[in-house]
C-alpha positions in Angstrom: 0.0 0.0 0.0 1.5 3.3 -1.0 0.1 7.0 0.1 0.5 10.1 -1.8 -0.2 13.5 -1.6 -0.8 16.1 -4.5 -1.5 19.8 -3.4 -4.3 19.5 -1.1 -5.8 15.6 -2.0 -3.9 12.5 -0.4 -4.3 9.6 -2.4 -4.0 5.4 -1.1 -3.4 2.5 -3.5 -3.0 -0.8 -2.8 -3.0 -4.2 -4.3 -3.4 -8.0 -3.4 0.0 -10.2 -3.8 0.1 -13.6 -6.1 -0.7 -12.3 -9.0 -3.6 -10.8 -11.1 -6.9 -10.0 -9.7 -10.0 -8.4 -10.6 -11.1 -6.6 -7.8 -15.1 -4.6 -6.9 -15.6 -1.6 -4.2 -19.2 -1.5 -3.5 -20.7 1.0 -1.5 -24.1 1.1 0.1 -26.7 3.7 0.8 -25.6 3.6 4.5 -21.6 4.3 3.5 -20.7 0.6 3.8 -17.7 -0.5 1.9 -17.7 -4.0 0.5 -14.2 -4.7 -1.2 -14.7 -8.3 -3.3 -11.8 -9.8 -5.5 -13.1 -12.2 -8.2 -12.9 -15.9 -8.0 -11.9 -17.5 -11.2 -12.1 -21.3 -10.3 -13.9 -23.8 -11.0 -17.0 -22.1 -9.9 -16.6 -18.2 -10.7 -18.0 -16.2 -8.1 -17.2 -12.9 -6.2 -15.5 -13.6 -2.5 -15.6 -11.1 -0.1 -12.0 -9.8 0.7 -13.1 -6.9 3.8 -16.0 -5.1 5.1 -15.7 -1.4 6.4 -17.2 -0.8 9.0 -17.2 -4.4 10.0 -19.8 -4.2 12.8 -22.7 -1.7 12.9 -21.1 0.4 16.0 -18.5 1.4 13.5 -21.2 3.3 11.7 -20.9 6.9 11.7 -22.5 8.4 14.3 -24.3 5.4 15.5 -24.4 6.1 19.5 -25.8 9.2 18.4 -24.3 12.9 20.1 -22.7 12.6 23.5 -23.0 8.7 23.2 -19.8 6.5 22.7 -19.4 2.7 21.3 -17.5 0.7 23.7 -15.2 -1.8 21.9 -14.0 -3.2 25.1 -17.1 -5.1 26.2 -17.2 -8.7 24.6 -20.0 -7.3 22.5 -20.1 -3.5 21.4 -22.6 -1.5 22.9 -23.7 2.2 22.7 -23.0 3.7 26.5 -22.9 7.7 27.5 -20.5 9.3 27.9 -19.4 9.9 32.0 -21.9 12.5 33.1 -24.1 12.1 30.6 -27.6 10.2 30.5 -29.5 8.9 27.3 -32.0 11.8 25.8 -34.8 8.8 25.5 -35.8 6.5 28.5 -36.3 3.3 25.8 -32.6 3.7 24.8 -31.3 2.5 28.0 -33.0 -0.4 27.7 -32.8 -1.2 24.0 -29.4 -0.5 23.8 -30.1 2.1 20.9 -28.5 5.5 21.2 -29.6 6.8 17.9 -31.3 9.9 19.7 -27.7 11.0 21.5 -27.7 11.8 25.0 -27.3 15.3 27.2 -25.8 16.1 30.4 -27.1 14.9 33.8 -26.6 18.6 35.0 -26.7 21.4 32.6 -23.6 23.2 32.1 -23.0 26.7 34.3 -20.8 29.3 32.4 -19.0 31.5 34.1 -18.3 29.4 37.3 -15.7 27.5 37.7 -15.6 24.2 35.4 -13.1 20.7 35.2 -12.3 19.1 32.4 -13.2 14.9 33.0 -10.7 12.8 31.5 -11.7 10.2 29.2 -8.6 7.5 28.2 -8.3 5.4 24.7 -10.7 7.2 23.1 -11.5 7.6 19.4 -11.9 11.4 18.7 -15.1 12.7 17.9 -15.4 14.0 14.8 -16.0 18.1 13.6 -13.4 19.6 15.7 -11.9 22.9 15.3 -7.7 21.9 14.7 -5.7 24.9 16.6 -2.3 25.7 15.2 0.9 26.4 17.1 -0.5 25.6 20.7 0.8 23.2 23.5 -1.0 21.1 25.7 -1.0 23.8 28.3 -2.2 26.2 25.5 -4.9 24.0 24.7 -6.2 23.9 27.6 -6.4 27.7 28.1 -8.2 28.1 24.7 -11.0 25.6 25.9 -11.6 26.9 29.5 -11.7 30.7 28.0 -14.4 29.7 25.8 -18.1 28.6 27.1 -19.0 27.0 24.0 -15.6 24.8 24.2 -17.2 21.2 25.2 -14.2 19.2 25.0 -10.6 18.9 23.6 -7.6 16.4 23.3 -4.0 17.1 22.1 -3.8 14.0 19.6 -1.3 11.9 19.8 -1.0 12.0 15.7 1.1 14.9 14.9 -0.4 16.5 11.4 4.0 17.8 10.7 3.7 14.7 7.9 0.7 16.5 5.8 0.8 20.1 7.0 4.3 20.5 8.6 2.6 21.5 12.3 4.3 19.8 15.0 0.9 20.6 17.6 -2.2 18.7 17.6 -4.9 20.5 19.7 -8.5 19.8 18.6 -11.3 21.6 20.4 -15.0 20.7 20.1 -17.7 24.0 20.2 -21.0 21.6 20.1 -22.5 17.9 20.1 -19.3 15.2 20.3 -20.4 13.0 17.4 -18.7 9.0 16.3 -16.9 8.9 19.5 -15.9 5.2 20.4 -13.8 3.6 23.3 -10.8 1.7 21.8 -9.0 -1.4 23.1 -5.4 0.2 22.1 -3.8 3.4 20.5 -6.7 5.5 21.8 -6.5 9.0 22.6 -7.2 10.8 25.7 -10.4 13.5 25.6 -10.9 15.8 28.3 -14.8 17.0 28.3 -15.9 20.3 29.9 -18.0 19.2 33.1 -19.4 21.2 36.4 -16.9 22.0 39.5 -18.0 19.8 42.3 -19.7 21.7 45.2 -18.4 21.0 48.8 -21.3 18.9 49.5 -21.6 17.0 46.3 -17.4 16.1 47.1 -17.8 14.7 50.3 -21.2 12.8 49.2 -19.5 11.6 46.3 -15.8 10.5 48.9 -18.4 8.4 50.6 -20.1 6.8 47.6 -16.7 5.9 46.5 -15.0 4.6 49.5 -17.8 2.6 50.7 -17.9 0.4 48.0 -14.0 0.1 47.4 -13.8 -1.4 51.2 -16.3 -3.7 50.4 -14.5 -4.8 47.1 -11.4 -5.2 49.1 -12.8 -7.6 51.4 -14.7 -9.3 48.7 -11.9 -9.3 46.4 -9.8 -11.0 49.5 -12.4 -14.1 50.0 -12.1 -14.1 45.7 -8.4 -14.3 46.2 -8.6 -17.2 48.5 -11.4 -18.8 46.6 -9.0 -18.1 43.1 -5.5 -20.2 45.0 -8.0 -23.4 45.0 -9.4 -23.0 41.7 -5.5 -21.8 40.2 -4.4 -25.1 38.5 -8.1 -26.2 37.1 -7.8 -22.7 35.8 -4.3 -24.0 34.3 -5.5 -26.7 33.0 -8.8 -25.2 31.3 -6.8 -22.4 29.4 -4.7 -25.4 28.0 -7.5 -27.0 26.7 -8.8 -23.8 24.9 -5.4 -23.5 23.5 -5.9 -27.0 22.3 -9.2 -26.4 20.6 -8.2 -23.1 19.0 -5.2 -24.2 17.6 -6.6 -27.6 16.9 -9.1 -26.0 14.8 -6.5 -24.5 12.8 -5.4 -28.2 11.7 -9.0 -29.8 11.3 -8.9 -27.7 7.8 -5.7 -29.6 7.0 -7.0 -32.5 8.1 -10.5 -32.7 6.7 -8.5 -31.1 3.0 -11.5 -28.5 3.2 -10.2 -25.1 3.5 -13.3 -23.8 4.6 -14.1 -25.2 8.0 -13.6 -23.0 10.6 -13.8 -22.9 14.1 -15.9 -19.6 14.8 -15.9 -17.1 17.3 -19.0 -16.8 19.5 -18.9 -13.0 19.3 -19.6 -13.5 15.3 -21.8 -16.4 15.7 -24.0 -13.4 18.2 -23.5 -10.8 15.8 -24.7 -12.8 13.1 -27.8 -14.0 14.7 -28.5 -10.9 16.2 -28.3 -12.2 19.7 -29.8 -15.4 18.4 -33.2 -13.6 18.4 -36.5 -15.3 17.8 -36.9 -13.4 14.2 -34.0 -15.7 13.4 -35.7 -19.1 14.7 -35.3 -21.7 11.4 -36.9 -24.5 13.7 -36.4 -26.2 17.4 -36.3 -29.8 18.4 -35.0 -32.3 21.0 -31.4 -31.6 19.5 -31.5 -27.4 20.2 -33.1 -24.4 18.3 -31.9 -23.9 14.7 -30.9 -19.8 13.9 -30.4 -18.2 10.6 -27.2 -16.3 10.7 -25.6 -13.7 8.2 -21.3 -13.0 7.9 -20.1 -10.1 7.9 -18.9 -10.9 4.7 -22.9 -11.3 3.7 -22.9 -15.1 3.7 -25.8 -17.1 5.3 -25.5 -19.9 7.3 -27.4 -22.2 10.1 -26.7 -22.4 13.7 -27.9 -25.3 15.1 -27.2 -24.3 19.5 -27.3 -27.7 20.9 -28.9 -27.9 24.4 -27.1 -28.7 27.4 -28.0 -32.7 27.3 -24.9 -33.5 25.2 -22.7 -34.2 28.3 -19.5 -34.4 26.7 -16.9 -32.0 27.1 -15.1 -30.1 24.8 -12.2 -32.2 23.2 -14.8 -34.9 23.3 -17.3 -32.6 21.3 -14.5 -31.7 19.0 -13.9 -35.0 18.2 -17.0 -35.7 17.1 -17.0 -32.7 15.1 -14.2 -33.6 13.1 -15.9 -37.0 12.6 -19.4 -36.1 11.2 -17.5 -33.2 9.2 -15.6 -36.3 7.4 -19.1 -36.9 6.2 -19.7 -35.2 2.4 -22.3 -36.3 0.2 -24.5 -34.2 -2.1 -27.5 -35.9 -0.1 -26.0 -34.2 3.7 -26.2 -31.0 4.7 -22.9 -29.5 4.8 -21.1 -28.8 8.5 -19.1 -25.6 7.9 -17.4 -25.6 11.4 -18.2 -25.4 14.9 -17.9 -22.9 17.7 -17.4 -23.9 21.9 -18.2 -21.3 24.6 -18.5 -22.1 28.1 -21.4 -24.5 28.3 -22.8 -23.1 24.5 -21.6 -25.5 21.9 -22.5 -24.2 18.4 -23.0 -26.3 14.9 -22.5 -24.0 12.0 -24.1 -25.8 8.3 -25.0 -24.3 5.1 -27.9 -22.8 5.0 -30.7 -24.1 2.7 -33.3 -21.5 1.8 -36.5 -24.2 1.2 -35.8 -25.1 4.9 -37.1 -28.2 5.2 -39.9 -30.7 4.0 -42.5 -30.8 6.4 -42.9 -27.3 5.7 -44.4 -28.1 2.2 -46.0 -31.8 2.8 -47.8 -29.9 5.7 -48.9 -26.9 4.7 -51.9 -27.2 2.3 -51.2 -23.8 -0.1 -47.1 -24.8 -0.3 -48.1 -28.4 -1.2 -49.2 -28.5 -4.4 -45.7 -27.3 -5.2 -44.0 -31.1 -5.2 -45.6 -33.1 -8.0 -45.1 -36.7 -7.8 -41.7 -36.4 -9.8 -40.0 -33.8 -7.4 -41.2 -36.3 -4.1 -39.9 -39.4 -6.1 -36.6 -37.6 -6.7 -36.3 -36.8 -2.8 -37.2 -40.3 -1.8 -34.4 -41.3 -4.2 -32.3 -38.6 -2.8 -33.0 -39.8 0.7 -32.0 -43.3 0.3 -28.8 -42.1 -1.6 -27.6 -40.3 1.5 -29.0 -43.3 4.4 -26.5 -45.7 1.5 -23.4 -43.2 2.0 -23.9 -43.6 5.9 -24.7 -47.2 6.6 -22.2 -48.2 3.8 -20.0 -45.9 2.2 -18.4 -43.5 4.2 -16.0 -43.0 6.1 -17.9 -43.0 9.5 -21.0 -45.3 9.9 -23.8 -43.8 11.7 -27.4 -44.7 11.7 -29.2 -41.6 12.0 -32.0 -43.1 14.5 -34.4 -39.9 14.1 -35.0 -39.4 10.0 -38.3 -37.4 9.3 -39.4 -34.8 7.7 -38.4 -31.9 9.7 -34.5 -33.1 8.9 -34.5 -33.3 5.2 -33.6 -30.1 4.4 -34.3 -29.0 -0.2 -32.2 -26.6 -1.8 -33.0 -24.0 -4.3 -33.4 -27.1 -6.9 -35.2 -29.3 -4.6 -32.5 -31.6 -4.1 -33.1 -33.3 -0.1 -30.4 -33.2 1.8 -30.6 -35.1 5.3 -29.9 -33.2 8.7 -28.9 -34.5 12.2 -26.8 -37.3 11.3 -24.2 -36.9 13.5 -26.5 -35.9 16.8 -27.2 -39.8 17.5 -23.4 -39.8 18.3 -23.1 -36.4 20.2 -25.9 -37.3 22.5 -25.5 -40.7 22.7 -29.1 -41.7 20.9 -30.8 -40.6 24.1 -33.3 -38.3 22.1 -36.5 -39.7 21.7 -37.8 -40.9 18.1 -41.2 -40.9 16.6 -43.6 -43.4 16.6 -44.3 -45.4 12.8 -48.2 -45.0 11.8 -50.0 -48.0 11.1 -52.3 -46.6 8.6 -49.7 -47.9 6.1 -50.5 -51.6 6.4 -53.8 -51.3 6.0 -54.4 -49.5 2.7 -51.4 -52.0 1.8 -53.2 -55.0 2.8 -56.4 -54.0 1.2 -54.9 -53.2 -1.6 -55.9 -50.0 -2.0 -52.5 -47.6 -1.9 -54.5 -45.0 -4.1 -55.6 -43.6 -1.0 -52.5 -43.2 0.1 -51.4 -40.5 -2.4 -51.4 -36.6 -1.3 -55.0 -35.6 -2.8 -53.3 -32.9 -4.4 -51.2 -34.9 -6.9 -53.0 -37.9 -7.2 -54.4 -37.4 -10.9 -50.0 -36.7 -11.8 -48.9 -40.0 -9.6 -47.4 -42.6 -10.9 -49.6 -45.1 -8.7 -47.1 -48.2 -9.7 -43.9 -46.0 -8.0 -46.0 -44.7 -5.4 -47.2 -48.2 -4.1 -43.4 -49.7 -4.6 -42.5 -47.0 -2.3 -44.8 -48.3 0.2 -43.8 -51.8 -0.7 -40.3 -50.7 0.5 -41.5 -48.7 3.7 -43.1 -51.3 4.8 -40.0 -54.0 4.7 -37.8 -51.4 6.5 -39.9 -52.1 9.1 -40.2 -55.7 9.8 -39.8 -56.9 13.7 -36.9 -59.3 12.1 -34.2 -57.2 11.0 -32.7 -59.8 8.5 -36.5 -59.1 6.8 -35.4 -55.4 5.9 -33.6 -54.6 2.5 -30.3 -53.2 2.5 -29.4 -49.4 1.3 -28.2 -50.4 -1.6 -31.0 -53.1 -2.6 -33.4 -49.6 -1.8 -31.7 -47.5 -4.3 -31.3 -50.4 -6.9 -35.4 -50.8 -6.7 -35.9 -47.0 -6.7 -33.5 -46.0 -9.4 -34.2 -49.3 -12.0 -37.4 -50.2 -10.8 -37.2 -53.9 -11.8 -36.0 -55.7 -9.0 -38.8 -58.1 -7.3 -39.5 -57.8 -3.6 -40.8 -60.0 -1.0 -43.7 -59.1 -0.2 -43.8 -57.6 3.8 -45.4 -59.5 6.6 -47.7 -57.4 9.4 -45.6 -55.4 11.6 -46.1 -56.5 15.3 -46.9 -53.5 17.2 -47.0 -52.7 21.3 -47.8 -50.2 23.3 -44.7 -48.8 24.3 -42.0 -50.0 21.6 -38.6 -50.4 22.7 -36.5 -49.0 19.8 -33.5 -50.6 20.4 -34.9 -54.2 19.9 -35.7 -53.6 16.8 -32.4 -52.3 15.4 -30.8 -54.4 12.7 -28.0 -55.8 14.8 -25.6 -58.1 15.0 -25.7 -60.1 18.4 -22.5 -62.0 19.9 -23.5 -64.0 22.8 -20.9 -65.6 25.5 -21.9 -67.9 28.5 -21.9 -65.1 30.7 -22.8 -62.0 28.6 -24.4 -60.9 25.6 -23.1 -58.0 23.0 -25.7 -56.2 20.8 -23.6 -54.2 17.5 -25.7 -52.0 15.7 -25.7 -52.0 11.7 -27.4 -49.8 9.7 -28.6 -51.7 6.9 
């Protein structure tokens, strides 16, 4: 990056390293720069290089005038400044500063005023730049002048553009885009009212009260922090682990783009995971839509605090189920651990998923017979790839609608297939309708088609469908069809099939009875090994 100045314009370039690259500025109506560089792979697309500003309290004038963002809080937040009190009620409690704030005590010119200071601050902006003054000088300018609010001798000297060696700013209104920084802030002083006798000793009380009782708090802390010191050791260890561990899990997995993901991004990008943002809830833990920074959307899945394992052990599991890629599973993008929160981050699928059109009569009529057909197929393409083909053999143990997820095509892609392992199958599944069986054994599996595409069903796919629902669940798990048997049938449609004896049903099933198994039995003990078929 090189700067230049010509007369009275100062100009910046700067380019990416490795060679060539097409690169867009895009600004929006709020003064958001987007810088994207184009991607000419295999997939050409526009990827977002940086965002400025890169979080909403680096807006202009966001905390509105007399308000300040705080970057030293986990998450930014609009505050007042010291002495100062929000101009609205509601804006203390929403957090929203838009409509600026005033002083607590209005100011009295012509008595004797201080100047508060305020350290690592970002200057406000529309100051008044004083040539040829010290700090001592500075000072005198604002205290001689009633409208003077504030100043700060900036540590920035101005000698490189202008060839002044003194930096004082002074301020003769509102303070406006003031934040607090982490580092290389400056210091602002801010005109404020001389204490009063009265108000000095009330105020030496207020403040010495509570300091002796931090002291003696902060002593049984102390005490309490020499027992807790080496599990504190040890914990920081393991987040060292995780973090940098999650730098090789890219390496590992050959996917560049897993990521372990900061929790303050994860809040920003579900805005505090608020309701508005709910994709769906189950046993597993509420689903969020989520937006980058970078203006990518993904799904949070927050799992609930039934997991029980801790965090290398989650991690493991992580890596695991993200060793799992098939076009027929929704993608895990990477994962995010904080405290007792332990976040799943996927792709994010905008049909959602497809209980939300087989059970909603006006979004229905949408999948003709061909388009469910195709995501039955899909379905048993992705159950083949986990029972038999990957990596990583899992059973998924809760399959229904509300976790096959369609993308813009209508492709299914099967959700939750790693959460049997995470929570150790202690969920609870669904109960299988018997209404099946009937119509079957009647032999009338017309009425078993979706009114609303009956006259466009194919009734002789439809009822080998059923034929093949109905063997999945036989009582004698040698009775069900393999994966790959299922796709042969669905995709060739020529293969002859037993036909399915009557499902024994109970009041209370036990689930794990019924599992296709292998069973090793000893004199003394017997060993059940699940297989998904």
């Amino acid at each position: 990056m090189s700067i230049r100045r010509i007369d009275d314009e100062i100009y910046v370039s700067f380019g990416i390293t490795g060679g060539p690259s097409t690169i867009k500025i895009k600004m929006d109506y709020s003064g958001k720069l987007k810088f994207q560089v184009w991607n000419n792979s295999n997939i050409p697309e526009w990827n977002a290089l940086l965002m400025e500003p890169n979080n909403e309290c680096h807006t202009y004038g966001y905390c509105g005038a007399f308000g300040y963002c705080d970057n030293t809080e986990p998450i930014a937040t609009c505050k007042c400044l010291d002495g100062f009190e929000p101009i609205d009620s509601k804006d203390r409690s929403y957090g929203n500063f838009s409509g600026g704030c005033h002083q607590k005590d209005a100011l009295r010119c012509g008595q004797e005023n201080s100047f508060l200071t305020l350290s690592d601050m970002k200057i406000p902006d529309m100051f008044l730049y004083v040539k040829n003054k010290s700090f001592d000088e500075c000072r005198a300018e604002c205290t001689s002048n009633c409208s003077c609010t504030a100043y700060a001798y900036a540590n920035m000297s101005t000698k490189a553009v202008n060839g002044d060696d003194t930096r004082c700013l002074l301020w003769m209104g509102d303070l406006i885009d003031t934040q607090k920084q982490i580092v290389l802030g400056e210091n602002l002083y801010i005109r404020v009212n001389e204490l009063s006798d009265k108000k000095r000793r009330n105020n030496i009380l207020k403040i010495t009260l509570p300091v002796v009782s931090c002291l003696l708090i902060l002593i049984c802390m102390w005490l309490v922090w020499i027992c807790n010191c080496q599990a504190k050791q040890r914990n920081k260890k393991n987040w060292k682990k995780l973090i940098f561990g999650a730098l090789s899990i890219s390496r590992e997995l050959g996917d560049g783009n897993f990521l372990f993901f900061s929790y303050r991004k994860i809040v920003l990008a579900t805005d505090k995971f608020s309701s508005s943002k709910m994709l769906g809830h189950g046993g597993f833990g509420n689903v969020y839509k989520g937006t980058l920074d970078c203006g990518k959307n993904i799904a949070v899945k927050r799992l609930s605090k039934s997991s029980g394992q801790g965090v290398s052990e989650f991690r493991n599991e992580v890596i695991l189920i993200a060793k799992l890629q098939h076009r027929n599973l929704v993608k895990l993008l990477g994962f995010c651990v904080h405290g007792d929160e332990k976040l799943l981050i996927y792709e994010y699928l905008p049909n959602k998923s497809l209980d939300a059109f087989l059970f909603n009569s006006t979004r229905k009529p949408l999948l003709d017979w061909s388009i469910r057909f195709n995501i039955i197929i899909g379905i048993a393409r992705g159950l083949l790839y986990l029972h038999q083909d990957s990596r990583l053999k899992i059973i998924h143990r809760d399959l229904k609608a509300s976790n096959i997820l369609l993308d813009k095509e209508m492709s299914p892609k099967i959700s939750d297939f790693g959460m049997a392992r995470i929570f150790d199958g202690s969920q609870q599944q669904g109960n299988t309708n018997r209404v099946a069986w009937s119509l079957w054994k009647d032999g009338i599996t017309k009425n078993f088609v979706d009114s609303s595409i009956v006259e466009s069903c194919s009734l002789d796919e439809a009822s080998q469908c059923i034929h093949i629902g109905l063997l999945c669940v036989q009582d004698n798990p040698s009775a069900r069809p393999l994966m790959s048997l299922i796709v042969s049938v669905l995709e060739n449609g020529c293969t002859s099939l037993p036909p399915p004896k009557q499902p024994i049903y109970f009041a209370e099933r036990n689930y794990g009875t019924y599992e296709a198994a292998e069973t090793i039995v000893n004199s003394s003990y017997t060993i059940t090994v699940l297989e998904g078929r």
